[in-house]
C-alpha positions in Angstrom: 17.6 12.3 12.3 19.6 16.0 12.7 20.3 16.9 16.0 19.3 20.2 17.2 21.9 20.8 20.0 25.2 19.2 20.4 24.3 17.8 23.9 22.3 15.0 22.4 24.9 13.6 20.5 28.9 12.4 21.9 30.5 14.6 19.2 33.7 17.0 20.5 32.9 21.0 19.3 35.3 20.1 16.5 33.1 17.4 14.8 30.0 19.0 15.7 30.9 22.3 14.0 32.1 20.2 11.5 28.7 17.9 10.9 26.7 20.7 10.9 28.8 22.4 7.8 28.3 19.2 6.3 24.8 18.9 6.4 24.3 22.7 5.6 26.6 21.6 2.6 24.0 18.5 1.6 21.0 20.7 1.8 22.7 23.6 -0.3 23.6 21.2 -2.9 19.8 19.9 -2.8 18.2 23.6 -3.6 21.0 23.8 -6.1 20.2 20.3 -8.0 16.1 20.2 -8.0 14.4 20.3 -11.2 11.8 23.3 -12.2 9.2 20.5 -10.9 10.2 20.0 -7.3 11.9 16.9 -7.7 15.3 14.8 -8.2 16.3 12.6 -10.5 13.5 12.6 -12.8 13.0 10.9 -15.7 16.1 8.9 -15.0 15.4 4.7 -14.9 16.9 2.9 -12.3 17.3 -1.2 -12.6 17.9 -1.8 -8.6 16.0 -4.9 -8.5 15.9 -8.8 -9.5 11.9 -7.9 -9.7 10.1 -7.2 -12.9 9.8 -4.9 -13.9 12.8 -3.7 -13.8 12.1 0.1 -13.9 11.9 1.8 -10.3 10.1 5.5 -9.9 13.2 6.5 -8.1 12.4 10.2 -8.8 9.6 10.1 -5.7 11.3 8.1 -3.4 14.6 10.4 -3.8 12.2 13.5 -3.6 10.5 12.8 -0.6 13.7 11.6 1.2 15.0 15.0 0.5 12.0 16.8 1.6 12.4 14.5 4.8 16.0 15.9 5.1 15.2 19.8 4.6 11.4 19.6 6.8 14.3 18.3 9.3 16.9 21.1 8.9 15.7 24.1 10.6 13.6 26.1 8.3 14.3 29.5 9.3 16.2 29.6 5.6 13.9 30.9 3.4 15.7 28.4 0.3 15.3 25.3 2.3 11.3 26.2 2.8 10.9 26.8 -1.0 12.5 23.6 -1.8 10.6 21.5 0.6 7.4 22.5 -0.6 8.2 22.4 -3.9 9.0 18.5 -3.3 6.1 18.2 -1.3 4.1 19.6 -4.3 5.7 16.8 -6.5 5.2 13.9 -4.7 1.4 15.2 -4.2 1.1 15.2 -7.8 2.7 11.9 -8.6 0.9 10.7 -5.9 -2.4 12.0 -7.3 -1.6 10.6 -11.0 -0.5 7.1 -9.9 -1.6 5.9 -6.6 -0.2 4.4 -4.1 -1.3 0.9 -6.2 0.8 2.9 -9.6 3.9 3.1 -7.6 3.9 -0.5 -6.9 3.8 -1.8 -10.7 7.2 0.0 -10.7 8.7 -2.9 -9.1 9.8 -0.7 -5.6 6.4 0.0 -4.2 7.4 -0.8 -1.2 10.7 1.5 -1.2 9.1 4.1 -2.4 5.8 4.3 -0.2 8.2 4.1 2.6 10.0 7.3 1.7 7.4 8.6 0.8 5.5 8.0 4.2 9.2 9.1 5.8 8.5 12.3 4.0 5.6 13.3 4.8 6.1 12.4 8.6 8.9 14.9 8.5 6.5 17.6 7.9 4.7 17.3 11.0 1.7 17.9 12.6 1.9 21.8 11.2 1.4 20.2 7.5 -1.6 20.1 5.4 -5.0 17.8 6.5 -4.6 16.6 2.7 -1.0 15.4 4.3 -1.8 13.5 7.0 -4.5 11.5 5.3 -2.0 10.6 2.0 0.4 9.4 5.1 -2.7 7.2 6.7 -2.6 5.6 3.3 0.9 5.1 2.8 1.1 3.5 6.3 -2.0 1.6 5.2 -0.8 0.7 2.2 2.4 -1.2 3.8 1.2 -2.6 6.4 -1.6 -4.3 3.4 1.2 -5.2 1.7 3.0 -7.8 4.2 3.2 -11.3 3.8 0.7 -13.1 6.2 -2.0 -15.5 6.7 -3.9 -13.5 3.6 -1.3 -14.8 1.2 -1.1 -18.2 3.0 1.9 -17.8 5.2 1.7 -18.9 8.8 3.3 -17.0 11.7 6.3 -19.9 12.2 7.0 -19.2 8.4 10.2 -16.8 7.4 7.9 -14.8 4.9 5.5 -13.9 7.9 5.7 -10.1 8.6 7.8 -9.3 5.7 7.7 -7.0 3.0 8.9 -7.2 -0.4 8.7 -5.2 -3.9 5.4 -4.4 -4.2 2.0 -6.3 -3.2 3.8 -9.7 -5.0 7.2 -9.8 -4.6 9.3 -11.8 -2.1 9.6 -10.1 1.1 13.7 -9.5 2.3 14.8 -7.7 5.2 15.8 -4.9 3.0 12.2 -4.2 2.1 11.6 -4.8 5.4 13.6 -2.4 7.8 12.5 0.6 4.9 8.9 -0.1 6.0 9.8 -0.5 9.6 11.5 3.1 9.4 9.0 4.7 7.9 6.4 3.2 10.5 8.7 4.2 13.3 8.8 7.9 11.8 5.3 7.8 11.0 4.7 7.5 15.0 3.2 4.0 14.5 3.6 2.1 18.2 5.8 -0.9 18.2 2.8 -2.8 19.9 0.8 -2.6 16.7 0.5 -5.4 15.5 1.9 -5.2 12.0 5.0 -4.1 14.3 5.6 -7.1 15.8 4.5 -9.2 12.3 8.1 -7.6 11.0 10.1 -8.6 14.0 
């Protein structure tokens, strides 16, 4: 998460000046590399995973983990506005085509409904109605999709609370802490109980 003021971090003047050029770098080189859709690294295939299949839809999660990174950055800068709702427009529209169930025949479901969820939390109460009901989903959509007693694993089990690729794949911790994140940012209480399934 950017800090806002150097007092909530432990950085000198030096490496806070320094951070900050960094990230102003990052989201520079974001509005300099989206495509005319909104979006990165689309139409490229990904093979990240053991999983069938082995083709991931990396283009959303990436996009929506750089529309969480510029709704973060202050958007006062007119270029960093544009290119956050231009990602927000593609991930709507994938979103719209596929489905949250779509996504997960890509073999990262998981992955990618947690960036996306991450997204969309970034934008904040001040976002769209249509917004705040596609992140309901995605958080509804994870939690649905840990391994519990509905797929016959009992609480003293190492599956229990886990998450994996997509509604039928092994669950890891990898899968797991990405979910947990994007509950976290999507204000999701630690009591909850699909909380305390994953720890």
């Amino acid at each position: 998460r950017i800090a806002r003021d150097r007092n909530q971090t432990d950085l000198s003047v030096e490496d806070w000046a320094a951070a900050n050029l960094a990230v102003s770098q990052g989201l520079q080189w974001l509005v300099a590399n989206q495509s005319s859709r909104g979006a990165w690294m689309e139409g490229e295939r990904v093979e990240a995973t053991d999983q069938p299949p082995r083709e991931a839809a990396a283009s959303i999660a990436v996009t929506a983990m750089a529309m969480k990174a510029l709704a973060q950055a202050a958007s006062n800068q007119p270029n960093l506005r544009s290119a956050q709702d231009q990602a927000l427009m593609f991930v709507q529209s994938e979103l719209e085509s596929r489905g949250f169930e779509g996504i997960d025949s890509t073999g990262l479901g998981n992955y990618v409904t947690s960036a996306v969820a991450m997204g969309l939390a970034a934008l904040g109460s001040d976002s769209d109605p249509g917004n705040a009901a596609m992140l309901t989903k995605a958080v509804d959509h994870l939690t649905g999709g840990q391994w519990d007693q509905a797929e016959g694993v009992g609480p003293k089990r190492d599956w229990f609370g886990g998450a994996g690729y997509g509604r039928h794949g092994r669950p890891d911790l990898s899968n797991t802490q990405m979910m947990l994140d994007a509950l976290y940012d999507a204000g999701v209480s630690p009591d909850e109980p699909a909380v305390q399934r994953a720890l």
